[in-house]
C-alpha positions in Angstrom: -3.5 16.3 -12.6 -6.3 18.7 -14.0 -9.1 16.6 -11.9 -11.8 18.6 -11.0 -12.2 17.7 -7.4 -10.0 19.7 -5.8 -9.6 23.7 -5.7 -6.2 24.1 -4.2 -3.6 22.2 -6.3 -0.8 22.8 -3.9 -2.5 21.7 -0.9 -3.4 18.5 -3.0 0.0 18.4 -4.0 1.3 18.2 -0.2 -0.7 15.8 1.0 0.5 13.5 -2.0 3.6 13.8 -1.0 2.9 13.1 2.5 1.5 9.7 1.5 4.5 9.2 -0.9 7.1 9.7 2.1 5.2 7.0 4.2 5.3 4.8 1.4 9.6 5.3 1.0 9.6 4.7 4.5 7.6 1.4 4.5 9.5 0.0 1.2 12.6 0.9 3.7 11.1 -1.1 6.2 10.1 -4.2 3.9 13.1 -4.0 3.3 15.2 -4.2 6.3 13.3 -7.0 7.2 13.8 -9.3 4.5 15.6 -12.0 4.8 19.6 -11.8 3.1 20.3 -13.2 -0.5 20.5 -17.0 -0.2 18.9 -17.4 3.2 15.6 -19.0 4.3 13.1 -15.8 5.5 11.3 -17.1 8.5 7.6 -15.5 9.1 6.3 -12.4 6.7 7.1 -9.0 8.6 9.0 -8.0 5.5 5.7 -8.5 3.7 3.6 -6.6 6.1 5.2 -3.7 4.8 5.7 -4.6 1.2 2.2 -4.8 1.1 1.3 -1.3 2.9 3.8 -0.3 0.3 2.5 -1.9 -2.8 -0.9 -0.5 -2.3 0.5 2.5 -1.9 2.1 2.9 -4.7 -0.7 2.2 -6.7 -2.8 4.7 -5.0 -0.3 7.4 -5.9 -0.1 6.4 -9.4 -3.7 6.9 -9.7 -4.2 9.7 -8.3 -1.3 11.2 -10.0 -3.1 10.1 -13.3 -6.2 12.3 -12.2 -8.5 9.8 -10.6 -10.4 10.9 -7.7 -9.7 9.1 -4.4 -12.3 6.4 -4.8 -11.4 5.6 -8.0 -7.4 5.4 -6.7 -8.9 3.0 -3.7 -10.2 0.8 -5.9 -7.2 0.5 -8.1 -5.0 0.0 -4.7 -7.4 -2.9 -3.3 -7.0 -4.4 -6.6 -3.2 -4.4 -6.9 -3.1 -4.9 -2.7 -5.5 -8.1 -3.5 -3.6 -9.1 -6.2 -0.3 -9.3 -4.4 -1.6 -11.2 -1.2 -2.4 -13.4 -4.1 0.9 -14.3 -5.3 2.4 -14.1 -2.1 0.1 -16.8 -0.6 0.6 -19.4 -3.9 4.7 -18.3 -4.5 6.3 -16.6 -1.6 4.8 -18.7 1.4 6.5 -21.6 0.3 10.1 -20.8 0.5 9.4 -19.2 3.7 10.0 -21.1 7.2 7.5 -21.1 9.5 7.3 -23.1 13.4 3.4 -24.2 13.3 2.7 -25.0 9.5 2.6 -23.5 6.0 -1.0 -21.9 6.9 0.5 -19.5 9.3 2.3 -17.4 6.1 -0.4 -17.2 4.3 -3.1 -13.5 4.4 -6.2 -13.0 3.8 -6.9 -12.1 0.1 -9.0 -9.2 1.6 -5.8 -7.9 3.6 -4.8 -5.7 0.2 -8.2 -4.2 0.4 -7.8 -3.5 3.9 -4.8 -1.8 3.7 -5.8 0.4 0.5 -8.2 2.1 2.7 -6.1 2.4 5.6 -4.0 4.2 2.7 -7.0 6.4 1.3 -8.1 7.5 4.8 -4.2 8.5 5.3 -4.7 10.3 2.2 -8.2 12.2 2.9 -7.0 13.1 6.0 -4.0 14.9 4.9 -6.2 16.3 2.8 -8.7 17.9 5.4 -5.8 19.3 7.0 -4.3 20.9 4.4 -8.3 22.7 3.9 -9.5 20.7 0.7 -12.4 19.3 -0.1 -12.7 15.5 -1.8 -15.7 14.0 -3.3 
C-alpha cells in the first residue's frame, strides 16, 4: 500500500481493519439468515447483508491494492450494482415471496448506495484515527 494519500500508515492500517471486521460480521449475518440447504428462502434479509458485505469486500480489495478512497467507491458501486443485478434476474426467482415476485427484486442503484455508506464508514474511521484523505 505505498499510496500517497495518507501520512500515517498505521492509522490507515486500523481503520481498514475496522471496516474489514464489519464486513465478517455482516457475511456472518447473511449468513445466518439464509435459508437451509434444500429449502425455499422466503424474502431477502439474507441479501441485505450479503450485499453490505459484497461491496465491502471490494472496497477493501481496492484499497488494499493502493487506490485512494474514491477510486475504491467506485470499484464497490460497481461490484454492489453488479450483484443487485444477478440477484434480481437469478436469485429472486427461487425465492418465495406473499405479494408477488416484484417485492424481491432491489434497486440496481442499492449497490451504489451501500458502497458509500461503506466509504463514509471508512473516511470516518479515518478522521478518528487523525488522517487526512483526498
Amino acid at each position: 500500500m505505498d499510496s500517497p494519500w495518507h501520512g500515517n500508515r498505521e492509522s490507515v492500517y486500523a481503520a481498514i481493519r475496522e471496516l474489514g471486521a464489519k464486513n465478517e460480521a455482516n457475511w456472518a449475518t447473511g449468513r445466518r439468515l439464509s435459508p437451509p440447504k434444500g429449502t425455499v428462502g422466503v424474502g431477502g434479509a439474507d441479501f441485505d447483508y450479503n450485499l453490505k458485505a459484497i461491496v465491502g469486500d471490494e472496497y477493501l480489495r481496492s484499497l488494499r491494492r493502493g487506490t485512494t478512497p474514491q477510486e475504491a467507491l467506485v470499484a464497490a458501486a460497481a461490484a454492489g450494482t453488479e450483484a443487485v443485478v444477478k440477484w434480481n434476474v437469478h436469485v429472486v426467482k427461487g425465492r418465495a415471496c406473499f405479494g408477488g415476485r416484484h417485492e424481491l427484486r432491489l434497486w440496481e442503484g442499492a449497490g451504489a448506495s451501500r458502497a458509500e455508506d461503506v466509504h463514509y464508514s471508512f473516511l470516518a474511521a479515518c478522521r478518528a484515527a487523525g488522517v487526512e484523505t483526498p
